[in-house]
C-alpha positions as CSV (number, residue, x, y, z in Angstrom):
1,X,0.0,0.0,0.0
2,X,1.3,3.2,-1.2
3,X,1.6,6.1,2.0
4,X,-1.4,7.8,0.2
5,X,-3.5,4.9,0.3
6,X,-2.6,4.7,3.5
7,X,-3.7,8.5,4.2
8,X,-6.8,8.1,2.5
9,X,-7.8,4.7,4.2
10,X,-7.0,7.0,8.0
11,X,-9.2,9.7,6.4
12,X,-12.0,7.1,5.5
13,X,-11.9,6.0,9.2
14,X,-11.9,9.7,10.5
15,X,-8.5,9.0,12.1
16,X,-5.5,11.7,12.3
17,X,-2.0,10.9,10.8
18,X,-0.9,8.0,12.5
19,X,2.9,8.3,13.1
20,X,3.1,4.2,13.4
21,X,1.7,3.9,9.6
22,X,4.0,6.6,8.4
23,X,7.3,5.4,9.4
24,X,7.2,2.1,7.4
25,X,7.6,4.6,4.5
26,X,11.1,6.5,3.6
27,X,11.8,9.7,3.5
28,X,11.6,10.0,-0.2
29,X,8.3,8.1,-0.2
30,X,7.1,10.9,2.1
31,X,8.3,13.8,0.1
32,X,6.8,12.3,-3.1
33,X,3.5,12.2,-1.3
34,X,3.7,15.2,-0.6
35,X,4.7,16.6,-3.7
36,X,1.1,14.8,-4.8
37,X,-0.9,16.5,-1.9
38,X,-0.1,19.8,-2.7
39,X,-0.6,19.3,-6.6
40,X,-4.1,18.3,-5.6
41,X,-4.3,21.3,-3.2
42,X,-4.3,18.8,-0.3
43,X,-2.0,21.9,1.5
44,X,-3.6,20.8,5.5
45,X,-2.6,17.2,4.6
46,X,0.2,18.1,3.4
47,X,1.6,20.3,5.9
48,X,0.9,17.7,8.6
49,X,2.4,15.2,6.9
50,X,5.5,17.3,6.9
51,X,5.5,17.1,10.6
52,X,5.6,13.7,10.8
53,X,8.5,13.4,8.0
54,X,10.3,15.9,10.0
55,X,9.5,14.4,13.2
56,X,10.5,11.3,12.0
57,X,13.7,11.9,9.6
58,X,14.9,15.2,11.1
59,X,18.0,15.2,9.0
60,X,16.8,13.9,6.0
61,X,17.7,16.1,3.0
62,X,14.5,14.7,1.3
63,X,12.4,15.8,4.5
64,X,14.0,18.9,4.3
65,X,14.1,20.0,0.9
66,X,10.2,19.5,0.7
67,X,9.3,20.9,4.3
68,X,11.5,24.1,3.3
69,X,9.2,24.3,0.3
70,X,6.1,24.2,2.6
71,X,6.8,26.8,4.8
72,X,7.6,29.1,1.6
73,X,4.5,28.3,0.7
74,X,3.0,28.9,3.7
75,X,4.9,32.3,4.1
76,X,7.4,31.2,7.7
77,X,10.5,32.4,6.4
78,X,12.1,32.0,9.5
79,X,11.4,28.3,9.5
80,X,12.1,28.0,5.5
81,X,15.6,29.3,6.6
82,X,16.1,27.5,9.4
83,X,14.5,24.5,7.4
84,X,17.1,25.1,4.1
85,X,20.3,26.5,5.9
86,X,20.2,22.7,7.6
87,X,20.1,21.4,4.5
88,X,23.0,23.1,3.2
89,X,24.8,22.3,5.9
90,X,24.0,18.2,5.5
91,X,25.0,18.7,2.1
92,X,28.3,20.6,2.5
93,X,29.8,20.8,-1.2
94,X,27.1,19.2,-2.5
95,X,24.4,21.6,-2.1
96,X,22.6,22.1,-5.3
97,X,22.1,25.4,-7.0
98,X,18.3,25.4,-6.7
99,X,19.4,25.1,-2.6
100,X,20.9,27.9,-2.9
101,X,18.7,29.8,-4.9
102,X,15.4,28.8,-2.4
103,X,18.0,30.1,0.7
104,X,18.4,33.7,-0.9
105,X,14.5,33.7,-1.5
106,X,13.7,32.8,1.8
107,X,16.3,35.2,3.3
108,X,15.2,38.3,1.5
109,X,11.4,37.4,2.1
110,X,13.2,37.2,6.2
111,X,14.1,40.8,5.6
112,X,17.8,39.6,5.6
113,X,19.0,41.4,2.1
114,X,22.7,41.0,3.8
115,X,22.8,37.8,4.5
116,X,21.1,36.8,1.2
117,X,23.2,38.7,-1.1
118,X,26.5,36.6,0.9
119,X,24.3,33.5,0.1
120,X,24.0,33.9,-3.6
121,X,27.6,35.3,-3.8
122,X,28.7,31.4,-2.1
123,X,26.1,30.0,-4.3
124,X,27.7,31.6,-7.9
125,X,31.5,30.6,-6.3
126,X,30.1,26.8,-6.3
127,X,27.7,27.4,-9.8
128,X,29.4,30.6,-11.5
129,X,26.9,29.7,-14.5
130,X,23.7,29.5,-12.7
131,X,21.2,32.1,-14.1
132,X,18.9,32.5,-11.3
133,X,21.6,32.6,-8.8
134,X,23.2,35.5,-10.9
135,X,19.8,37.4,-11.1
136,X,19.1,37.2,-7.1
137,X,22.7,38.7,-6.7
138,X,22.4,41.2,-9.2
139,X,19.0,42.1,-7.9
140,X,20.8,42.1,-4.1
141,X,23.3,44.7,-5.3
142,X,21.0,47.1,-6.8
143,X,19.0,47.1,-3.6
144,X,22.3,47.7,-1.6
145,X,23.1,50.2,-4.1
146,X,19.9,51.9,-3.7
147,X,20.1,51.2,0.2
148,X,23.7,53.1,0.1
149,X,22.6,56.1,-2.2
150,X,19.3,56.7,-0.3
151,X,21.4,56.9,3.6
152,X,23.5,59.2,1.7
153,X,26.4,56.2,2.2
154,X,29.2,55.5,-0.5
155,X,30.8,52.1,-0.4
C-alpha cells in the first residue's frame, strides 16, 4: 500500500496521521507524497504530513528539501531558513544550485538582504553559470546600491 493509500484509508476511518503507519515509508516516499498533496491542493494534509516526516527523519535532505518548500509556501521564512540552511549544511559541497537559490528567497522574504546577497555570492562561487543565482545577486546589489545612495552612504 502506497503512504497515500494509507492516508486516504486513515481519512475514510476519521482517524489523524498516525505516526506508526508513516514510518514504514522513507523519507523519499514521504516527500513524493507530498509533492502529490499539494498538486491536488491537499495543502492541510500536506503540511501535517510534513510534521511527521520531520518528526520522524529530522536530517533527512528529502524531509527537508520539501518541508522548506512548505513553509515558503505557507509564508514562515524564519522556518524556510532555518528549514534550508540545515540542508546546506548536511550537504556541505554538495548543495545544489536550486538550494541555494530557495536560501536567498527565503532570506530576502526574512528581511535579511545582507545575508542573502552573501548566500548567492557562495552559491555563484560553487555554480558561476547559474542564471537565477546571478539574477538574485544582481538584484541584491541594486538594492544595496539603492540602500547606500538613499542613507547618503558610499561604499
Amino acid at each position: 500500500m502506497t503512504l497515500i493509500q494509507e492516508l486516504m484509508n486513515q481519512a475514510a476511518v476519521g482517524g489523524l496521521l498516525n505516526a506508526q503507519a508513516i514510518q514504514r515509508f522513507s523519507p523519499a516516499e514521504i516527500r513524493e507524497t507530498i509533492q502529490s498533496l499539494v498538486a491536488t491542493d491537499q495543502l492541510d494534509l500536506a503540511n501535517a504530513l510534513g510534521d511527521a516526516g520531520m518528526s520522524l527523519h529530522p536530517h533527512s535532505e528529502d524531509i527537508l528539501a520539501i518541508t522548506s518548500l512548505l513553509a515558503m509556501m505557507n509564508q514562515d521564512w524564519s522556518l524556510a531558513v532555518e528549514l534550508i540552511d540545515e540542508l546546506v549544511a548536511i550537504q556541505g559541497a554538495n548543495a545544489q544550485p536550486f538550494t541555494y537559490v530557495m536560501l536567498v528567497r527565503a532570506l530576502r522574504c526574512n528581511l535579511d538582504p545582507v545575508r542573502a546577497l552573501e548566500v548567492a555570492r557562495q552559491g555563484l562561487a560553487a555554480y558561476p553559470d547559474q542564471v537565477e543565482l546571478a539574477a538574485e545577486k544582481m538584484a541584491l546589489d541594486e538594492f544595496s546600491d539603492s540602500m547606500m545612495s538613499t542613507s547618503g552612504l558610499q561604499h
